[in-house]
N, C-alpha and C positions, 0 to 999 in steps of 0.2 A: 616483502610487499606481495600482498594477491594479484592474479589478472585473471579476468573474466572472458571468456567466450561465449557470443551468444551461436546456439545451435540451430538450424537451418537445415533440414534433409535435402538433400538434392532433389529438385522439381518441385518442392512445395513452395505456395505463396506465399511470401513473406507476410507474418501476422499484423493485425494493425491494433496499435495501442498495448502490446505486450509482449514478450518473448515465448516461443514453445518451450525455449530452454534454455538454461547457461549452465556452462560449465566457469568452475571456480579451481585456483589455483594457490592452497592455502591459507592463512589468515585465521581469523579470531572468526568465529560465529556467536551473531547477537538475536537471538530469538525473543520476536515482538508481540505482548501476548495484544488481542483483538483491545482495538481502541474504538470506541464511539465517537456523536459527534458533542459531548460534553465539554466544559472548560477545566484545569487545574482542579476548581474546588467542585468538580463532579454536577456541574450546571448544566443541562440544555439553554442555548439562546433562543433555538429555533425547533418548532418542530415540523421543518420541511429538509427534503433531503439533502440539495447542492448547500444548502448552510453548514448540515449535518456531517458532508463528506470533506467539506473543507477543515471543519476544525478536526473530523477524526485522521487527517494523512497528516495534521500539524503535527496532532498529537505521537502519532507513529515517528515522524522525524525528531519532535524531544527527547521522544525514550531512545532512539540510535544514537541521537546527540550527547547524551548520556554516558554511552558508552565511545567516543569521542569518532562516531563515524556520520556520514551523509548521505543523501538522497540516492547518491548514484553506487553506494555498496549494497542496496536493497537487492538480492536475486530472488525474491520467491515474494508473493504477495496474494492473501487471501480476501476477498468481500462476501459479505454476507449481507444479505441488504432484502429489508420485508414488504417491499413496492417496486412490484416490477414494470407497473405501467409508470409510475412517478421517473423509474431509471432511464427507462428509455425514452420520455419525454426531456430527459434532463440532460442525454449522455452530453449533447453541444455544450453545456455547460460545465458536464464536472471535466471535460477533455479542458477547458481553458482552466478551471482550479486545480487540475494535475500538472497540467505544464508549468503552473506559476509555483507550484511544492517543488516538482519533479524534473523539471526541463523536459526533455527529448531521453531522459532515460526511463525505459520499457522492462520490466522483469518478468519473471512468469510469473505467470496470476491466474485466477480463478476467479467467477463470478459464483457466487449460490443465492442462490432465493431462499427465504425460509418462513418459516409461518408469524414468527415473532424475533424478538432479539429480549435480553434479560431487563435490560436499564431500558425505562421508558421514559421518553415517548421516542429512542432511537430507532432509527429507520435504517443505520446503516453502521457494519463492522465492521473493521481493518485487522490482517494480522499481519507481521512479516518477517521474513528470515533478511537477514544481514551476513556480509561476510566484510570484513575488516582486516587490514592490514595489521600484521602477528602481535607486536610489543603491546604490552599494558594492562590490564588484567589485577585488578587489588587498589 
């Protein structure tokens, strides 16, 4: 069984909506390549962001579910996302579609801005590491 720590330097503020860092203790690693905000058969519904972000963190938890892990073994999380006034108009809202994916669990993460994404009309990408408890694998 893994156990996670999350890391905290002494006197720094505790981060809000992510971790500076975890430490991980074993276990199976599941690397999540960058999910959009498409469906199964590679559809946009929407082309606004908080629709875009909800189905790309579903889609991230599929592919961990896949490998028979969950929301709360995510330790690393990457966005990439090509509207940064749409983001920060929006963050109230994707913080309520992360908590309803994610709970109250925070990984490190990274925000990037970039000029475009490949699959259009996405506005936003997800990638993410997992660590998993050891058995299973084949």
């Amino acid at each position: 069984m893994s156990s996670t720590r999350h890391l905290l330097p002494a006197g720094w503020a505790p981060p809000i909506g992510y971790a500076n860092g975890i430490e991980v203790n074993a276990g199976r690693i599941v690397f999540i390549a960058g999910q959009v905000g498409w469906d199964a058969q590679q559809i946009f519904h929407s082309d606004q962001l908080a629709p875009q972000f909800d189905q790309a963190l579903a889609n991230v938890l599929a592919v961990l579910a896949e490998a028979g892990g969950e929301a709360r073994h995510i330790c690393r999380m990457t966005a990439y996302c090509c509207d940064k006034p749409a983001y920060l108009a929006a963050r109230r809202e994707l913080g309520a579609i992360w908590r309803r994916h994610m709970g109250e669990h925070y990984p490190a993460m990274s925000m990037i801005f970039v000029s475009d994404l490949l699959d259009s009309p996405g506005k936003i990408e997800l990638e993410a590491t997992a660590v998993l408890p050891t058995p299973r694998l084949g």
